[in-house]
C-alpha positions in Angstrom: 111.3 136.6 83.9 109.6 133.3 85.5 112.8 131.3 85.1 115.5 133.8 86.5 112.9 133.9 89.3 113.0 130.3 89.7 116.3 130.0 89.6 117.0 132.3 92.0 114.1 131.2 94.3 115.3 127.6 94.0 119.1 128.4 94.6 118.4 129.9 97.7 116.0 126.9 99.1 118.6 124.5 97.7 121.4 126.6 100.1 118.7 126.6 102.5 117.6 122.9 102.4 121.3 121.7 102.8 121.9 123.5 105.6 118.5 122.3 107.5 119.6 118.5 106.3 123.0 119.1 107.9 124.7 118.3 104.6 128.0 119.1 103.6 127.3 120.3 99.5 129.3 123.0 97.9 127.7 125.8 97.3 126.9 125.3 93.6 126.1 121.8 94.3 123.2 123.0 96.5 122.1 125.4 94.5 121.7 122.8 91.4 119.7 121.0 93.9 117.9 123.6 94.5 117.0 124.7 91.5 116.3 121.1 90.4 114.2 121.0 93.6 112.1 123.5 92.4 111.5 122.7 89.1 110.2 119.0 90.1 108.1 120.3 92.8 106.8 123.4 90.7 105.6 120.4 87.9 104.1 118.3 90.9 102.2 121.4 92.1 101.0 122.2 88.9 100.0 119.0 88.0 98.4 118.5 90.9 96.6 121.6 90.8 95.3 121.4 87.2 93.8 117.7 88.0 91.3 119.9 90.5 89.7 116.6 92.2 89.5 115.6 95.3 92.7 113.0 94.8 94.3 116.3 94.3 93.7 117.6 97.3 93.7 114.3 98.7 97.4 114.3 97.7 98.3 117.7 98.9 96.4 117.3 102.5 98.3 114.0 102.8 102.1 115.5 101.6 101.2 118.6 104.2 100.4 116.4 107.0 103.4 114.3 106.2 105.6 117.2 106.3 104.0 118.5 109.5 104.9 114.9 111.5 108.2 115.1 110.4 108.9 118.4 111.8 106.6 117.3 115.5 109.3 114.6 115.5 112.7 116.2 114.6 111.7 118.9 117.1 110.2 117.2 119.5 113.4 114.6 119.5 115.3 118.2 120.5 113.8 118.7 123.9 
């Protein structure tokens, strides 16, 4: 049950993702890249969750406040 869950999770964020990137992808193109998408992040989560240290969270605090400037500037640039 995990895996037809993550496969449907990640075809939707890969049909998602394509469209926020502004990419022109067929749709079973982005849904491979979805998919994919998920399964390399869902390995980097889980190995970053099992190491339990501080460079973990380290890490995670550093990818999230990444991810946050990048939206503050493609918004922002909108105004």
């Amino acid at each position: 049950m995990p895996v037809v869950v993550l496969i449907v999770v990640g075809a939707l964020a890969g049909v998602l993702a394509t469209r926020l990137m502004k990419m022109t992808t067929d749709l079973p193109t982005a849904m491979v890249i979805g998919v994919l998408g998920a399964v390399v992040g869902g390995l980097g989560f889980r190995f970053l969750m099992t190491s339990a240290s501080w460079v973990g969270a380290f890490v995670l605090a550093l990818l999230g406040s990444l991810v946050l400037l990048w939206l503050w500037q493609r918004f922002q640039g909108r105004r």
